[in-house]
C-alpha angles and dihedrals in degrees: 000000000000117000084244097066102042095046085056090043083051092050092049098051091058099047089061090045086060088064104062135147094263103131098163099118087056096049099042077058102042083051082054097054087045091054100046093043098099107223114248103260081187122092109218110238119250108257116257124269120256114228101189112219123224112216099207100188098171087134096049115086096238111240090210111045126113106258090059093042091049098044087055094052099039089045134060120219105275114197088203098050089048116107146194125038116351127207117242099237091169083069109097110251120260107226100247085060090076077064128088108222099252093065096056114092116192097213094175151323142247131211111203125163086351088306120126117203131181128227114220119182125192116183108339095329121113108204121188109217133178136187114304085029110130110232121186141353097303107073078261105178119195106247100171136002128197139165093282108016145058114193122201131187102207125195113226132177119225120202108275082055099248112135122227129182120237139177128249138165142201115213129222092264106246115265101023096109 
């Protein structure tokens, strides 16, 4: 062998000697952060109990069963069979009606003449409603407004195509008074 090649095979063999297992240093360390970490004095409490609850619907008609399911797929959507209300579609459209109802934000109210009206703003619009007014996609008609309410009955069609009424309501936004 040449010099050259044992004085890299020497250098080599201590470099790997350098490397060795010694891991002193890491576990005189490791015995210093035991010893600061304060130990817990608190029990931790037992978790609480689960009381499952039953949801007994039986008196509920079950969106999902088969008969409904069935009805909506074997039949097609007959004006003439729906019942309940129905919206006028015949009426012209109010503006805030082009707007889902998230969207709509009530940021105040005004009273004028005994009249009460309720300022809902979308975007950067500020729109003045009163009771009868029509307010987002659901035929949803103002049926009350106070000073920190508006309340809408809105006209939606399940699947079967039957309309029913519910009740909706748009808050005084946080923060408008």
């Amino acid at each position: 062998m040449t010099v050259g090649r044992v004085a890299v095979v020497a250098a080599l063999g201590l470099v790997l000697a350098g490397c060795g297992d010694s891991q002193d240093e890491l576990r005189d360390w490791m015995e210093k952060q035991k010893a600061a970490t304060p130990l817990l004095k608190d029990r931790l409490q037992e978790p609480k109990s689960f009381k499952p609850f039953r949801y007994d619907g039986s008196e509920v008609a079950d969106p999902f069963s088969p008969a409904k399911i069935r009805l909506v797929a074997d039949q097609p959507v007959d004006a003439g069979r729906q019942t309940g209300p129905k919206p006028d579609t015949n009426r012209r459209r109010e503006p805030l009606e082009s707007f889902p109802l998230d969207i709509i934000r009530m940021v105040g109210h005004v009273t004028s003449a005994g009249q009460t009206f309720a300022l809902l703003q979308v975007e950067s619009v500020v729109y003045q409603v009163k009771t009868g007014n029509y307010v987002g996609p659901n035929f949803g008609r103002i049926v009350k407004v106070t000073e920190n309410e508006v309340t809408l009955r809105e006209i939606v069609q399940d699947g079967a195509g039957d309309w029913a009424e519910r009740e909706n309501s748009l808050r005084l936004a946080e923060g408008s008074k």
